[in-house]
Each structure stands twice: as structure tokens, then as C-alpha cells.
C-alpha positions as CSV (number, residue, x, y, z in Angstrom):
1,X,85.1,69.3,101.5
2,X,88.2,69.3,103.9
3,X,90.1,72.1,101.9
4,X,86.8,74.4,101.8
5,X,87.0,74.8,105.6
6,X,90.1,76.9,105.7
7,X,88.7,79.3,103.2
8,X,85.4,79.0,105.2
9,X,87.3,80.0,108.5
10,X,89.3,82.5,107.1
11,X,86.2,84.3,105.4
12,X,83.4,83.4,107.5
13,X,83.6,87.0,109.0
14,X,82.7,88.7,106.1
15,X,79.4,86.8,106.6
16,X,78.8,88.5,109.3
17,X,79.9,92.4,107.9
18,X,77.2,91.5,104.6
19,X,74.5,91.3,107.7
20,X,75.6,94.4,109.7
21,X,75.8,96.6,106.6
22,X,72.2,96.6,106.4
23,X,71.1,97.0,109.9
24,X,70.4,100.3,110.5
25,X,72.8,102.6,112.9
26,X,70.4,103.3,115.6
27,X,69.8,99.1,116.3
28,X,72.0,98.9,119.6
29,X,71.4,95.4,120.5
30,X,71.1,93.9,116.9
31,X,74.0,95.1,115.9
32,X,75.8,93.8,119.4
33,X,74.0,90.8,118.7
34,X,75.1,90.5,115.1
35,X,78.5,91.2,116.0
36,X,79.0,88.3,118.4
37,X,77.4,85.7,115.9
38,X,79.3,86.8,113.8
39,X,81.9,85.2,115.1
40,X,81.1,82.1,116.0
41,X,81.5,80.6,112.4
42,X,85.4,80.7,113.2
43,X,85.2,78.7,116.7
44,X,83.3,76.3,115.7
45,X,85.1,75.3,112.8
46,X,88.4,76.4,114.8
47,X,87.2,73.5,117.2
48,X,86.1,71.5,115.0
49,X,89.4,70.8,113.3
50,X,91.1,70.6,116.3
51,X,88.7,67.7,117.3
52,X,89.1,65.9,114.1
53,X,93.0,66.3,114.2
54,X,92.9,64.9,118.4
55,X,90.7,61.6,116.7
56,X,94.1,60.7,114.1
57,X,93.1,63.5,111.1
58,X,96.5,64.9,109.3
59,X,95.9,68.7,108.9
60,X,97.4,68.3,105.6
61,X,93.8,67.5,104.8
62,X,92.4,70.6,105.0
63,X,95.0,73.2,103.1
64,X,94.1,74.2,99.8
65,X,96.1,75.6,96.9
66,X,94.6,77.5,93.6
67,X,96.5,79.1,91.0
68,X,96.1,82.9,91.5
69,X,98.5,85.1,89.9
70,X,101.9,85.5,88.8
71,X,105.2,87.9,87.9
72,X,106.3,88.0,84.5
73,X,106.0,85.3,81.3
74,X,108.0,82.5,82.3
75,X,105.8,79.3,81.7
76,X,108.3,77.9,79.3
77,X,111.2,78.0,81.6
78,X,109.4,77.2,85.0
79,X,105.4,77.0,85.1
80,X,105.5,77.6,88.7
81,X,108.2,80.0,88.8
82,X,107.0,83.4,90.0
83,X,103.6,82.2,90.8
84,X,101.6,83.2,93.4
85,X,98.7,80.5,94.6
86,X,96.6,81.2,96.5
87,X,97.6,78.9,99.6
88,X,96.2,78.2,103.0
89,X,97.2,75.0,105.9
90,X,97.7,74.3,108.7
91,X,100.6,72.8,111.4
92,X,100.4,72.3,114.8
93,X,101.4,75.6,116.0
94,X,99.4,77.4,113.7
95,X,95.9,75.3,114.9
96,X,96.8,76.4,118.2
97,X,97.2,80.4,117.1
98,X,93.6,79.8,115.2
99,X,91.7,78.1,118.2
100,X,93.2,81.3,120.4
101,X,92.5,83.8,117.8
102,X,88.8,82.9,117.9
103,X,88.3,81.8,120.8
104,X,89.7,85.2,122.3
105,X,87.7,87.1,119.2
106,X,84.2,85.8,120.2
107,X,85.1,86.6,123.6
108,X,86.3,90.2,122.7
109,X,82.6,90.6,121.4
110,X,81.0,89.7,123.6
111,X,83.3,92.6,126.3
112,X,82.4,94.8,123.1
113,X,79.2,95.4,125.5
114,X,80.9,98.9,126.8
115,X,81.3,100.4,123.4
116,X,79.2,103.4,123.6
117,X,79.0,104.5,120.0
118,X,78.5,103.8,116.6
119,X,77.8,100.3,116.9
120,X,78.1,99.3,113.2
121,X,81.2,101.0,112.0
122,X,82.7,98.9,115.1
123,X,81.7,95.8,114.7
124,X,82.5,96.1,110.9
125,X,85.9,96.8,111.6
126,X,86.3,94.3,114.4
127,X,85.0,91.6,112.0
128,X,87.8,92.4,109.1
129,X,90.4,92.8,111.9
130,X,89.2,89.1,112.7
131,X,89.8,87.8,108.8
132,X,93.7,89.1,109.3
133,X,94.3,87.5,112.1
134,X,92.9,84.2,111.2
135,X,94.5,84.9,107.7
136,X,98.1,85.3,109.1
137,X,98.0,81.9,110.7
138,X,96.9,80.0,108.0
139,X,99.1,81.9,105.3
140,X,101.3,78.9,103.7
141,X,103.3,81.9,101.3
142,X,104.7,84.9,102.3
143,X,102.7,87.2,100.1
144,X,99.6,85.8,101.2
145,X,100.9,86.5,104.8
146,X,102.0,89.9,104.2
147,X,98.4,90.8,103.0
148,X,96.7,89.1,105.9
149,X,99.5,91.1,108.0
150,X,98.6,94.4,106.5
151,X,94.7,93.9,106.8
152,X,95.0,93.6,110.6
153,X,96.6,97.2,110.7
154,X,93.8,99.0,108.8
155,X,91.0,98.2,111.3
156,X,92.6,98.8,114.5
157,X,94.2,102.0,113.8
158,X,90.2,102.9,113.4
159,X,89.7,100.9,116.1
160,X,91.9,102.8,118.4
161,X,91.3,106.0,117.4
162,X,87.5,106.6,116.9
163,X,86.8,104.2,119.9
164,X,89.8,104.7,122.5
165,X,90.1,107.1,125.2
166,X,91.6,110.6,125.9
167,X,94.6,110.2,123.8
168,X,93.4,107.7,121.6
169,X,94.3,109.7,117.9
170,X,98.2,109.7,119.3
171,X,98.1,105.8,120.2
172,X,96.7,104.8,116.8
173,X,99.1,107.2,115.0
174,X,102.2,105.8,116.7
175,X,100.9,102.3,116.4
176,X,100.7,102.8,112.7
177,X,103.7,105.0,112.3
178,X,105.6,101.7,114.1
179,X,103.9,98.7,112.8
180,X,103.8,100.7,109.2
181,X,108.0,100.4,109.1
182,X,108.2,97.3,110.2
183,X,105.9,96.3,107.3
184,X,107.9,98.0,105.5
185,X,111.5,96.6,106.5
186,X,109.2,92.6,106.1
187,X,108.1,93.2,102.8
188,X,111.8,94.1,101.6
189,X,112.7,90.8,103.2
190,X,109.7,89.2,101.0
191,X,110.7,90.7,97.7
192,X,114.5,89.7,98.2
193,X,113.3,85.9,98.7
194,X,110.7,85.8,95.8
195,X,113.4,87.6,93.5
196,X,115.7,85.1,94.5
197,X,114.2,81.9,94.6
198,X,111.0,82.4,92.5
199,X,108.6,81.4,94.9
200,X,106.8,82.6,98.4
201,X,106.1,79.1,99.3
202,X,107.2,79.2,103.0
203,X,107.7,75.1,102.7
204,X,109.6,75.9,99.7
205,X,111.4,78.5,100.9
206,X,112.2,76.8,104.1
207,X,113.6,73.6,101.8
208,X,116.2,76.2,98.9
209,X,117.4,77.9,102.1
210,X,118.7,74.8,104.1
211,X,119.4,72.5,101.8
212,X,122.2,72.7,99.5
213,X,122.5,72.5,96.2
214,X,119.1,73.5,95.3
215,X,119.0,76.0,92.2
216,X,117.9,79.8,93.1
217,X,117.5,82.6,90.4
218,X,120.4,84.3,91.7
219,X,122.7,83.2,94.8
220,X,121.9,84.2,98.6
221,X,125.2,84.5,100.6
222,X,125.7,83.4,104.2
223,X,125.8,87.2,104.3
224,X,122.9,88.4,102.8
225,X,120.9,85.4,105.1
226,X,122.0,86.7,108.2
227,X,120.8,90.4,106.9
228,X,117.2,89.1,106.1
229,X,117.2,87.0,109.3
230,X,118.1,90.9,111.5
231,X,115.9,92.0,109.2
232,X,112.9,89.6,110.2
233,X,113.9,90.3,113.7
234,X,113.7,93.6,113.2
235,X,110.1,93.5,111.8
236,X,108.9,91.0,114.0
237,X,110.5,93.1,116.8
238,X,108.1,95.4,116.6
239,X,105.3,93.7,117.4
240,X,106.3,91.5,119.5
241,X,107.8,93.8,121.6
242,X,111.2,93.8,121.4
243,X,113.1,96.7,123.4
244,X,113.6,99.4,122.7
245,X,110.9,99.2,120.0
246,X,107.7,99.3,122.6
247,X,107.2,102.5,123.1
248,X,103.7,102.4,120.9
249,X,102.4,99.5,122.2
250,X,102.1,101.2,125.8
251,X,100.2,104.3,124.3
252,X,97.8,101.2,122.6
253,X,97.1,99.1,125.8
254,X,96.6,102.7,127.7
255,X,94.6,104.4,125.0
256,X,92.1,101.3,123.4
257,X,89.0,99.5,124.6
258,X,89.4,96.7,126.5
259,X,87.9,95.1,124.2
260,X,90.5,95.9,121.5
261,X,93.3,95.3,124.1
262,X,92.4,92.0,124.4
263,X,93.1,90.8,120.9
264,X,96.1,92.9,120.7
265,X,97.8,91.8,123.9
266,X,96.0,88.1,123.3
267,X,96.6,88.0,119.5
268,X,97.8,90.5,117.7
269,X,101.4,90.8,119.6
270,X,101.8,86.8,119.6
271,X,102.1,87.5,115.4
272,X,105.7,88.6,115.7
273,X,106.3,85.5,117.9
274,X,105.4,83.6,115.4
275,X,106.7,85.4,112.8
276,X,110.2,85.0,114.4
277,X,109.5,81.0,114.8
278,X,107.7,80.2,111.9
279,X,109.8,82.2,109.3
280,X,113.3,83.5,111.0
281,X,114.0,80.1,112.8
282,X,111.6,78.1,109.9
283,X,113.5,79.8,107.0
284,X,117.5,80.4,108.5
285,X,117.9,78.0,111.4
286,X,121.7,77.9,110.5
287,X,122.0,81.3,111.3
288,X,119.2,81.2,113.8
289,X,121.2,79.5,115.8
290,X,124.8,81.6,115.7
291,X,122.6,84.7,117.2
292,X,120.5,82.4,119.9
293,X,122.8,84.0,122.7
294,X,121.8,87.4,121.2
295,X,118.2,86.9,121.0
296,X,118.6,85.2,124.2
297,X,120.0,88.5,125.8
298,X,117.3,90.3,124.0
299,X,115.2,88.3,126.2
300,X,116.8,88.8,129.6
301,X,116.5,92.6,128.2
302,X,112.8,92.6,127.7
303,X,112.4,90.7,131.0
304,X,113.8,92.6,133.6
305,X,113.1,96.3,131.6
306,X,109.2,95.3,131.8
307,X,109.5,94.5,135.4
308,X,111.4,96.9,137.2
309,X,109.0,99.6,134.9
310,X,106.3,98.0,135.7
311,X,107.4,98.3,139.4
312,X,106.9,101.7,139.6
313,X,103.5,102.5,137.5
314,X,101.0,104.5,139.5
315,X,98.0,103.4,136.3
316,X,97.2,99.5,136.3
317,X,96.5,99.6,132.7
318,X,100.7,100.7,133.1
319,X,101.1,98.1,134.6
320,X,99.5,95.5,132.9
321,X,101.5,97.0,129.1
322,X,104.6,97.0,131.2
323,X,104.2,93.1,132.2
324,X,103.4,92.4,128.6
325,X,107.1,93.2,127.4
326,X,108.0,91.6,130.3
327,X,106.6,88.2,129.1
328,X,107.3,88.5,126.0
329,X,111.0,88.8,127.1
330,X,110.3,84.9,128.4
331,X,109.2,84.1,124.6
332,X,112.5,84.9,123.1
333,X,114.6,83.5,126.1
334,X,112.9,80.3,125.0
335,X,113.8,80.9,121.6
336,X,117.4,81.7,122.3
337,X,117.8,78.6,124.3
338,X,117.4,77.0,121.1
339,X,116.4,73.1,122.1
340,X,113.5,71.3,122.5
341,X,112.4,73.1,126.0
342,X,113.1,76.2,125.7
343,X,111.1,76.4,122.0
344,X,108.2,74.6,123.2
345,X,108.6,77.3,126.9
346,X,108.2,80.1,124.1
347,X,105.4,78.5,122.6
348,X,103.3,77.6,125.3
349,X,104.0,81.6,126.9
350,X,102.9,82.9,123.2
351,X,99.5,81.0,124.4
352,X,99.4,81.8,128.0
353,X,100.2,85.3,127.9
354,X,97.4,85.5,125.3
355,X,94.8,84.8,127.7
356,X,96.3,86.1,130.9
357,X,96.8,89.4,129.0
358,X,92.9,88.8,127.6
359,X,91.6,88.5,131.2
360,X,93.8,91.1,132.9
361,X,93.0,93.3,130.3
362,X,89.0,92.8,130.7
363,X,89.0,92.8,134.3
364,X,90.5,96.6,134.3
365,X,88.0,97.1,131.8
366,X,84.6,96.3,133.9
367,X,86.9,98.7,136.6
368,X,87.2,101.4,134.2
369,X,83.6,101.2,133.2
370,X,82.9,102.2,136.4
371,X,85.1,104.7,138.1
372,X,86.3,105.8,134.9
373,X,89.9,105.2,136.3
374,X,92.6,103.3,136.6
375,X,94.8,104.8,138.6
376,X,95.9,102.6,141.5
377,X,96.0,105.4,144.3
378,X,92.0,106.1,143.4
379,X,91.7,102.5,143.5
380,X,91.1,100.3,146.9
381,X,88.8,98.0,149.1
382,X,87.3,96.3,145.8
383,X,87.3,93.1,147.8
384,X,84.5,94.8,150.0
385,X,82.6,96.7,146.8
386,X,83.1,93.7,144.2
387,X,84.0,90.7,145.8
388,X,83.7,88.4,142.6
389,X,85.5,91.1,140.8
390,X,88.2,90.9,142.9
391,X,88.5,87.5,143.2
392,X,89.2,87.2,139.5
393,X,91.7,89.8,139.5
394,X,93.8,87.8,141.8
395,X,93.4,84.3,140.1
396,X,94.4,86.0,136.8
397,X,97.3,87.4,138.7
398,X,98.0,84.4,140.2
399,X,98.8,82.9,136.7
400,X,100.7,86.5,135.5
401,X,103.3,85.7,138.2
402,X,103.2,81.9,137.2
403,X,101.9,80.5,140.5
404,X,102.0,76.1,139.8
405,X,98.5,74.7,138.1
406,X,98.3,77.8,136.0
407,X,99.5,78.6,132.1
408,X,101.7,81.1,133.5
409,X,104.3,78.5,135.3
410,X,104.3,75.8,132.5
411,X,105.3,78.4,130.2
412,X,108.2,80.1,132.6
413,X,109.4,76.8,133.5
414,X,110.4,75.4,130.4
415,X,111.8,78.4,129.1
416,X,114.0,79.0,131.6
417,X,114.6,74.9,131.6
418,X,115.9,75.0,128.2
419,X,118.0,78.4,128.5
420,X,119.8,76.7,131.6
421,X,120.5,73.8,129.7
422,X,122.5,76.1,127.5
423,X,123.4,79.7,129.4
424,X,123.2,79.1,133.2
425,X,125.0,82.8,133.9
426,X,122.2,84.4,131.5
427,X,119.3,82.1,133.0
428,X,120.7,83.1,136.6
429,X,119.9,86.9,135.7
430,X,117.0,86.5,134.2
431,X,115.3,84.4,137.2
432,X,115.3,87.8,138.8
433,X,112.7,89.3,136.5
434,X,110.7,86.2,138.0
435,X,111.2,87.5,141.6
436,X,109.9,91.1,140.0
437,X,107.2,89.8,138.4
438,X,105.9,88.6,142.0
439,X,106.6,91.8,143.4
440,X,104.9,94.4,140.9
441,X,101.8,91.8,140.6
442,X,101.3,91.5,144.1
443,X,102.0,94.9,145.3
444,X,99.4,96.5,142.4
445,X,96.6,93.5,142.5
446,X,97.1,93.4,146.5
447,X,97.0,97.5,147.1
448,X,93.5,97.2,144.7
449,X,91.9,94.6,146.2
450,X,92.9,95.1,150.1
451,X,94.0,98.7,150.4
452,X,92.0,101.2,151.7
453,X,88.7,101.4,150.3
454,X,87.8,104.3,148.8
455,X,84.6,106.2,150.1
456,X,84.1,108.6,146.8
457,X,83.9,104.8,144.8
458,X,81.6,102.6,146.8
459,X,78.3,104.5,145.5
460,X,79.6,103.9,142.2
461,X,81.1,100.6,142.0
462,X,78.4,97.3,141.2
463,X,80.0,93.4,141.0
464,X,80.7,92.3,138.1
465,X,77.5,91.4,135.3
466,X,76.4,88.4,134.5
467,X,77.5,89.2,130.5
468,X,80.7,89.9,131.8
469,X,80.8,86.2,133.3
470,X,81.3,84.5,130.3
471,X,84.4,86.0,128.9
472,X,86.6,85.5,132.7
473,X,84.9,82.3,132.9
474,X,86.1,80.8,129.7
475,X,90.2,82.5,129.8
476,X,90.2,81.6,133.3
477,X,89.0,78.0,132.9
478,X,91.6,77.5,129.7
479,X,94.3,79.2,131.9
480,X,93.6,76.4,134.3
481,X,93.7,73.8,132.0
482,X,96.9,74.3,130.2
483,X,98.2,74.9,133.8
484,X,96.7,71.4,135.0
485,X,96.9,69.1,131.4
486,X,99.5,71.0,129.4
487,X,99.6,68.0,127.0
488,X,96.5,69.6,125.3
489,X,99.2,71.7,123.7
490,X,102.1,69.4,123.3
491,X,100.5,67.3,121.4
492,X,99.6,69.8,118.2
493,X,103.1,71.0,119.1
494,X,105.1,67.5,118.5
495,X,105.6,67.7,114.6
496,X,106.3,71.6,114.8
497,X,109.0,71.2,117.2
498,X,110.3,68.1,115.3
499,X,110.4,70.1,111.9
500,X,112.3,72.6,114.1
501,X,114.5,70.5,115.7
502,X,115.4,68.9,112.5
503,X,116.2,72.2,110.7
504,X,118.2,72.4,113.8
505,X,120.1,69.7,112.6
506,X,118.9,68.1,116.1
């Protein structure tokens, strides 16, 4: 039954779409309803296996592998050579991206309240966007992943554009235009490996590339790894961010509903962090490691670029997409530290930006929906007009700016730990984006919150609802948790950074 419950959590969306396809269009709260059920399939068996895996269960218990397809007519030589199964597990890292992907998916429904239109093409897209995210994380071959990968794009370009805002057709175009070539430059990378080694077994892949003397279908130079490994990067870069290719994902967090925001910023960004760690470090750790400083600058790059930008927004939403590259900068200093802290400082900021960005994100969201702006010169006094509002504004920028007890600060702390250990100069600089972060979070969260209220606003403006409780309840609550008891991470964590480490030759 174990290895039914992967396929079950993958596909247990679709459940969901079969329902809303016959509930007619004009059913507002049926649909809504539908749509949030929907979705609860995933966290409870998300939760589920994390519970049985925190009482002593391997996750090796619950992948699955069926013969699917395969290249060519080989069985004589190889019966597995060219073969794609049909292949899904689980590690520690990738529980942890399941458990955030649906736990920040039911609570993207249920902020799904302030769509205003065409309930049931929304919600049907929302659901398939769901299936490719849980899909990528589970993925145990690289064509399997790339098809997960690919279904994620389809629904939230229609996601963006039909439900966004003014310039909502541009944002989904350049998201697709950007996230279509880096597709494009992984599944080159994909085709290389499977021509070369017969297989898109990531374990297998991982084992042919490091280890010597293992027999391949034709050779892969030290050259040609490094090329697929700038490759990946590049690929991966894109959606991460990685400057200078960012430029779409600030017309996405501007342009799409909150609701959307939240799983990109939460989920959707964190793939091409774990794209780099899973398959680029996973797959060429050799080579990995002769580029850490680079990715490492990369990182210093990404951090201080987002923050002095974000510095000098005049649209929260601005600055909010601004402080996402900047963060995501801290994920690859992590990674370009290359040792045990600074990995598992990337890691834990892959999870805490995720809901940061998830609450942030909603939070300008309940504004929006009620002053139709975001601009921070029409906004002030909200500590007068929505006190609780305000409140959790500043708690979840509290944890943006890493203040101790929060996500944020376990995250920026070990990163820059392990990047110390190894580049004190480059860790010196980057400590400065640290300083910025304080200072853009402060001076945009303060000016809303204290600043001068706004007469034209306070007719409008009513305290947050209680259905838009739940969602800042539950991020903030997990932010605090990680912040307070981080070892609910570090334990899923262990054997990932071990197999790490050890490709490391560490």
C-alpha cells in the first residue's frame, strides 16, 4: 500500500478537477469550496508521511517504480537500457519541498477568495499547477521531472494572464518566453545524459557520473561535464533567480494574484534551488565544487542587487519581488560555501523564504483588495485603520530581515557560517546586503504602518477577515517554529546532506 501513496499524492488533484468540471460556472461558493478540498488530499497524506518517517519509517518505503516506455530495441543487449519507468520517491529534502508545496497550496486556496471571475477555469488550472509541483519533487528520473517541470508552466501562464492585473498578458508572456528557454537549454542537458548513459535514473545517473569506471554508451569528458553543469545552472538560473536573468519574475510578482504569487515565490522559484542541489551538485559534485567560488559570487551578486533595488521601490509589491532575488542570493552563497553549513543555510532559506514570501505576498494582497494599490506613498496609518493587519505585516517582516526566533535568521546564519568558513573577504561583502535588508524592510513596512495616515483610505480600508486568518496564521506559526525548533528540518535533512557530503568526497 506504501508505494500507492506517492501516486496518490501526486494525482490526488485531478480528483478534485473530475468534480469541478461538472459544477456549473455560475456556483461561486461551490466551486471555491471545491477548490480548497481539493487540496487537502495532498496535506494529509504530505503529513502523513512525514509522521510515519519522524516514528523510524525509511521513505524508501513509499517510491514506486513501473515499467513505462522505452527508446529503441535493445532488450538483448541491456533490458533496462533506454528505458523509461515510471519512477517516484522520496529523500529528505524532497519530503520537506512536498509538505511546503501543499501546505502553501491549500493555503493559496483558501486567499483564492479575491478571485473575481470565472471560478472554474481557475481553480482547474490551479489544481493541475498543483500536480507539477508535487510531481517535480517526487520525480526519481529526469524525464519524469522534466514533464512535471513543463506541466507547472502551462497553468500559470493562464493563471497570470486571464487572472492578473493591468499588465498581466506582458507578465505571462515574459514568464513563458523565460522559463520556455530555460526548458529548453534543461532538456538538451537531459537528452545528452540519456544518450550517454542509457538511463534518466537520477540515482543512476548520480552513481556513472562519480564513480569511475562505470561503462557509458559513449564517453562524457571532464569537459563536456562542466558544460552540462553551466548548462544546469543556466536553466536552473532562471527560475531561481539568478542575475541578470530576473527581469520576468518582477513583471510576475507585480502582475499575478496573490494568490498565484504565493506559490510562485513559496514554491515555484524554490524548483531551481533544488534543481541546482539535487541534480547540478547530486549529479557533478567534482565539478560542483571547482565553480563554488563562482556560484558563491553569483550569490553575493544576487544579494546586494535585490537590496539596494529594493531600496528605492516606490510599489511594495516592488519591493517584496526585489527582496526575493535578494534571498535567493543567500541560497546559492550557501551553496557555494560548499560544506555542511552553508548547504543545509541554503536549504533551510529554500523553506523560509517560501513562507515569508507566502505571507508577505498575502498580506499586500488583503491591502490591494482594498485600496486597489500598492504604492507606498498612497499607503500610511494602517496601524490606526487595520491594526491586526499591521501587526502581521511587521512579524512577517520581522522574519524577512532575519530578526532571532524566526526562519529568516536560522537560514542567514548558517549560510553565511559556512561561506566564512571558506571565503571570509566574500562573506565580509555580502554581510552588507544583511544591513540592507534591515533598511529597505524597515523603512517600507515602517512608512506603511506608522506614516501618515491617509484620509482618502480610512472609509475604505476594514481589518483583516476572519478567512483571511487562517492562511497568516498557519505561515506565521511554521515561520516561528522553524525559527524556535529548527531540528524539525534537520532531521529530514541528515541523510541528504550526508549523500552530499559524501559525493563531496567529505
Amino acid at each position: 500500500m506504501n508505494e500507492l501513496l506517492l501516486t496518490l499524492l501526486v494525482f490526488s488533484p485531478l480528483a478534485g478537477m473530475f468534480v469541478l468540471w461538472f459544477i456549473p460556472k455560475g456556483q461561486e461558493s461551490t466551486l471555491k469550496l471545491v477548490g480548497f478540498l481539493a487540496t487537502l488530499p495532498a496535506l494529509l497524506i504530505s503529513l502523513f508521511i512525514y509522521m510515519q518517517y519522524a516514528a523510524g519509517t525509511k521513505l524508501s518505503e513509499y517510491s514506486i517504480k513501473v515499467d513505462w516506455f522505452r527508446f529503441g530495441n535493445l532488450k538483448e543487449y541491456d533490458s533496462k537500457l533506454f528505458a523509461v519507468d515510471y519512477e517516484l520517491a522520496l529523500d529528505g529534502f524532497a519530503l520537506v519541498m512536498v509538505l511546503l508545496t501543499s501546505v502553501l497550496a491549500t493555503l493559496a486556496a483558501i486567499a483564492s477568495v479575491h478571485i473575481k471571475k470565472e471560478w472554474k477555469g481557475y481553480f482547474l488550472l490551479f489544481l493541475l499547477l498543483e500536480v507539477g509541483m508535487l510531481g517535480v519533487f517526487t520525480a526519481q528520473n529526469l524525464i519524469l521531472f522534466f514533464i512535471f517541470f513543463e506541466i507547472t508552466l502551462i497553468p500559470m501562464f493562464f493563471l497570470i494572464g486571464k487572472w492578473g492585473y493591468l499588465e498581466k498578458e506582458k507578465a505571462a508572456f515574459s514568464f513563458l518566453i523565460y522559463n520556455g528557454l530555460g526548458s529548453a537549454v534543461l532538456l538538451i542537458v537531459i537528452m545528452i545524459l540519456f544518450a550517454r548513459t542509457g538511463t534518466s535514473n537520477i540515482e543512476a545517473l548520480k552513481y556513472m557520473m562519480t564513480v569511475g569506471g562505470v561503462p557509458l554508451i559513449a564517453p562524457v569528458s571532464e569537459g563536456m561535464k562542466y558544460a552540462l553543469l553551466i548548462a544546469l545552472l543556466v536553466a536552473f538560473g532562471v527560475k531561481l533567480p539568478i542575475f541578470p536573468l530576473h527581469t520576468w519574475m518582477l513583471r510576475v510578482h507585480v502582475q499575478a494574484p496573490p494568490s498565484i504569487v504565493m506559490l510562485h515565490a513559496g514554491v515555484l522559484l524554490k524548483i531551481g534551488a533544488f534543481g541546482l542541489i539535487r541534480f547540478g551538485l547530486g549529479i557533478f559534485p567534482e565539478q560542483f565544487e571547482k565553480i563554488a567560488f563562482v556560484i558563491a559570487v553569483l550569490g553575493v551578486v544576487n544579494l546586494l542587487y535585490g537590496a539596494f533595488l529594493a531600496l528605492i521601490q516606490t510599489d511594495f509589491k516592488m519591493v517584496l519581488a526585489y527582496s526575493s532575488i535578494s534571498h535567493m542570493g543567500i541560497v546559492l552563497i550557501g551553496l557555494g560555501a560548499l560544506n555542511e553549513s552553508g548547504i543545509q543555510g541554503a536549504i533551510f532559506q529554500v523553506v523560509s523564504h517560501g513562507l515569508i514570501a507566502a505571507l508577505l505576498f498575502f498580506l499586500v494582497g488583503v491591502m490591494y483588495e482594498r485600496v486597489q494599490t500598492s504604492q507606498l506613498i498612497e499607503l500610511g496609518g494602517l496601524a490606526k485603520i487595520m491594526p491586526l493587519t499591521a501587526g502581521f505585516l511587521l512579524a512577517g517582516s520581522m522574519a524577512s530581515l532575519g530578526l532571532p526566533g524566526m526562519s529568516g535568521f536560522i537560514s542567514e546564519f548558517m549560510a553565511f557560517l559556512g561561506l566564512f568558513k571558506e571565503e571570509p573577504i566574500l562573506a565580509a561583502i555580502g554581510t552588507l546586503g544583511i544591513i540592507l535588508t534591515a533598511v529597505y524592510v524597515l523603512r517600507a513596512v515602517l512608512g506603511i504602518t506608522f506614516g501618515a495616515t491617509k484620509q482618502a483610505l480610512t472609509e475604505k480600508m476594514s481589518d483583516i477577515k476572519s478567512v483571511e486568518l487562517a492562511p497568516v496564521l498557519v505561515l506565521l506559526a511554521l515561520i516561528v517554529w522553524i525559527g524556535v525548533y529548527p531540528s524539525v528540518l534537520t532531521k529530514p535533512l541528515k541523510a541528504t546532506l550526508e549523500a552530499i557530503l559524501i559525493g563531496l568526497g567529505g
